[in-house]
Residue frames relative to the residue before (quaternion, step in Angstrom):
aa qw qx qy qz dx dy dz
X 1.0000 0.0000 0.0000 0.0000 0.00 0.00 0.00
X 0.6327 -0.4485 0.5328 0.3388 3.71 -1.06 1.19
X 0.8227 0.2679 -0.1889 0.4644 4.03 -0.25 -1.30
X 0.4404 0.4005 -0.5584 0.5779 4.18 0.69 0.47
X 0.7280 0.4341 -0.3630 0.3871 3.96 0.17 -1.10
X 0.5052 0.7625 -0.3050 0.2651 2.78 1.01 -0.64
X 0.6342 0.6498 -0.0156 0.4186 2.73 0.88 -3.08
X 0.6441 0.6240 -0.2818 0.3411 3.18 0.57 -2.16
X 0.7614 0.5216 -0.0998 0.3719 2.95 0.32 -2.06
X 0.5374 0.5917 -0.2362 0.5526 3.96 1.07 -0.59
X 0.8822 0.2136 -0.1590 0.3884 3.20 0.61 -1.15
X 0.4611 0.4802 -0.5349 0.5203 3.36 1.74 0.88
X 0.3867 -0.7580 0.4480 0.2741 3.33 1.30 -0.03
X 0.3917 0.5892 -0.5699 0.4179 3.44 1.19 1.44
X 0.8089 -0.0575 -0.3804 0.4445 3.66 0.79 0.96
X 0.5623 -0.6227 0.4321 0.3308 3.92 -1.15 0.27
X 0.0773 -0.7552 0.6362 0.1374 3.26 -1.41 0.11
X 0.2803 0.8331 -0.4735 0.0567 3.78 -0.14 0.57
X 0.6178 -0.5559 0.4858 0.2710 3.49 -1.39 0.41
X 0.0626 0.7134 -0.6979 0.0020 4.22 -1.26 0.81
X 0.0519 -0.6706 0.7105 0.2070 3.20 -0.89 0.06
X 0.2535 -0.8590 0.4425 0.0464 3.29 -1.08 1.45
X 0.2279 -0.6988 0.5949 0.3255 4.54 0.12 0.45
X 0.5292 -0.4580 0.6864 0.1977 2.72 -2.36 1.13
X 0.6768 -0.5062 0.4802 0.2348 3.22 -1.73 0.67
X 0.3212 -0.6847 0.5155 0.4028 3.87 -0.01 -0.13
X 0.6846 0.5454 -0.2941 0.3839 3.06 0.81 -1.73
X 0.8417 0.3644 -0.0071 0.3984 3.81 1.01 -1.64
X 0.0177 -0.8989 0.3531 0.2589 3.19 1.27 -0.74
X 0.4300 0.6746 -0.4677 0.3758 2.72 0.86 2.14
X 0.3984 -0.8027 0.2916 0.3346 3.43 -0.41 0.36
X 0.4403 -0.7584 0.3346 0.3450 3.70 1.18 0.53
X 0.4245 0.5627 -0.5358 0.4649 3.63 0.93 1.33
X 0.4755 -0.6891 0.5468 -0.0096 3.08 -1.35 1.41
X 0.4329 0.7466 -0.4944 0.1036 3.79 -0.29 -0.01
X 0.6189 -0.5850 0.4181 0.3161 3.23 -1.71 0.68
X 0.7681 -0.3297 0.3230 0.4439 3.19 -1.28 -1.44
X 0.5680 0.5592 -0.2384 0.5548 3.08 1.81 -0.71
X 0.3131 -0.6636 0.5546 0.3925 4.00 0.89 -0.32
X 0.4460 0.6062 -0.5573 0.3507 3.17 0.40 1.48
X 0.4428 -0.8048 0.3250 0.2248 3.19 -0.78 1.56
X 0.2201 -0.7637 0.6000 0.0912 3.72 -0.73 1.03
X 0.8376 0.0860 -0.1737 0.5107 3.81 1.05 -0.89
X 0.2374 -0.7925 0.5311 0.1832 4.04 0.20 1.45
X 0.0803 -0.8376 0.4698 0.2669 3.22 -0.40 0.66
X 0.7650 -0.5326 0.1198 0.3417 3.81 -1.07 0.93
X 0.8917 0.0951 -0.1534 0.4150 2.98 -1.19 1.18
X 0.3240 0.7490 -0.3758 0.4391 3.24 1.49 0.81
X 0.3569 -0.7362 0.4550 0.3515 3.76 1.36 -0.94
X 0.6595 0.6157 -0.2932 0.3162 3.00 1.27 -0.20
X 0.2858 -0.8009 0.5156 0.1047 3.77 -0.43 0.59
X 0.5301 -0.5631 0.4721 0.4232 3.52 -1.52 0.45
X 0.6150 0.5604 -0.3721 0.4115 3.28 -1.34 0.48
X 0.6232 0.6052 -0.2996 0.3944 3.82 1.02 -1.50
X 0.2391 -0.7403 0.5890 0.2186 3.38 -1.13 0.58
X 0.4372 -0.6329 0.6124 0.1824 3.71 -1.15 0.95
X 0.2210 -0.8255 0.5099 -0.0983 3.83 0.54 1.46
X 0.8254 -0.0428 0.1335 0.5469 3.51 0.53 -0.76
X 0.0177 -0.7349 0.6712 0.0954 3.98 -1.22 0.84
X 0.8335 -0.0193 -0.0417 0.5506 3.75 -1.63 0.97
X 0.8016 -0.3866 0.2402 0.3876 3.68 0.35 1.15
X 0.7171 0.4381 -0.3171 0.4396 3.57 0.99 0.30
X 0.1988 -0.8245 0.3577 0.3907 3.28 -0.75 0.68
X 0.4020 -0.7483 0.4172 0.3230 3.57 -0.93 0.33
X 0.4359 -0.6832 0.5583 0.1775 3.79 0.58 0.96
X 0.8147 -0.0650 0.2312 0.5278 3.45 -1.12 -1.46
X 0.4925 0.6960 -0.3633 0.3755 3.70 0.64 -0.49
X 0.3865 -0.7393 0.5398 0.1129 3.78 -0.17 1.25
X 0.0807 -0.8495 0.3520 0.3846 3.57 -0.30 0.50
X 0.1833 0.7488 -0.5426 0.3335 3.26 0.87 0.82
X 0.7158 0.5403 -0.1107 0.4284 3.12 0.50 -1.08
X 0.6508 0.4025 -0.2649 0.5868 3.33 1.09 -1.03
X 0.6120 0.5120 -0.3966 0.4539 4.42 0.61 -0.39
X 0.5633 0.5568 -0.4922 0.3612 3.19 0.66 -0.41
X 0.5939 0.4112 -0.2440 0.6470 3.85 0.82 -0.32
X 0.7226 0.4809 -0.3741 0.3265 3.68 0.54 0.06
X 0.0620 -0.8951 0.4323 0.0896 3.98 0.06 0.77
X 0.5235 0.7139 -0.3577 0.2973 3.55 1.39 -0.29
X 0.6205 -0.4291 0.3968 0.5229 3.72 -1.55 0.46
X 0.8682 0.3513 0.0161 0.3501 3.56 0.30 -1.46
X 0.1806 0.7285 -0.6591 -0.0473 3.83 -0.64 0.31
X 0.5861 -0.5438 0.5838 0.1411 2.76 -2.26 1.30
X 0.0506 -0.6702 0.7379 0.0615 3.88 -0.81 0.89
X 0.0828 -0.6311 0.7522 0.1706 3.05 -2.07 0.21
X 0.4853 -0.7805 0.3726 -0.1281 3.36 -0.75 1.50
X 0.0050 0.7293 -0.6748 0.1127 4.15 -0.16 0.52
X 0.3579 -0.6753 0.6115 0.2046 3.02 -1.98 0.77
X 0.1607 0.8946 -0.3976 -0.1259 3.53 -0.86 0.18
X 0.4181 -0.6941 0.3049 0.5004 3.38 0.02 -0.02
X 0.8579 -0.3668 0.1169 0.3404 2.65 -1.79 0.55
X 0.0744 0.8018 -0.5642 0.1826 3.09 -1.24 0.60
X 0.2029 0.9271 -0.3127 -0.0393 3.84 0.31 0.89
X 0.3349 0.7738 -0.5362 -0.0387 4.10 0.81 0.17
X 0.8475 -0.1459 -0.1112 0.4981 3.21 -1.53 -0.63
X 0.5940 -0.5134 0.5964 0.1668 3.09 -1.95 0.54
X 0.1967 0.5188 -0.8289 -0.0707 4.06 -1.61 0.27
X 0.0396 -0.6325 0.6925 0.3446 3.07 -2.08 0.19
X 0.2259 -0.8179 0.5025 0.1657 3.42 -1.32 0.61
């Protein structure tokens, strides 16, 4: 299973998993994160810790499997959203920025 390799891999501590909670522009009501189809991040937005490449793994406590999180914000109206985050390697196709 993909999530044991995953687990495994976490607990040799050859990749990270951690929690951000990211604010909505006022001006835009966007949160300045970039990501592909894969919810891999292409534009980190500053001072977030995040990096290009990271996968977005999980939003407001849920995980989002196949589920783009684009897709999942549309239903989201708050100032602020909780991400949960994964390194991976590189990896760049299309591009959203939200």
């Amino acid at each position: 299973c993909a999530l044991e390799s995953w687990l495994r891999l976490e607990e040799q501590g050859l990749v990270r998993r951690w929690r951000i909670t990211l604010p909505r522009n006022p001006d835009t009501g966007r949160f300045g994160l970039g990501l592909n189809e894969g919810n891999e991040v292409t534009i980190p937005p500053a001072g977030s810790g995040l990096v290009m490449a990271d996968v977005i793994i999980g939003c407001e406590g849920e995980r989002l499997g196949s589920t783009r999180l684009v897709d999942q914000l549309l239903e989201h109206g708050e100032p602020t959203i909780e991400l949960e985050a994964r390194a991976e390697p590189d990896n760049h196709p299309t591009c959203t920025h939200m």
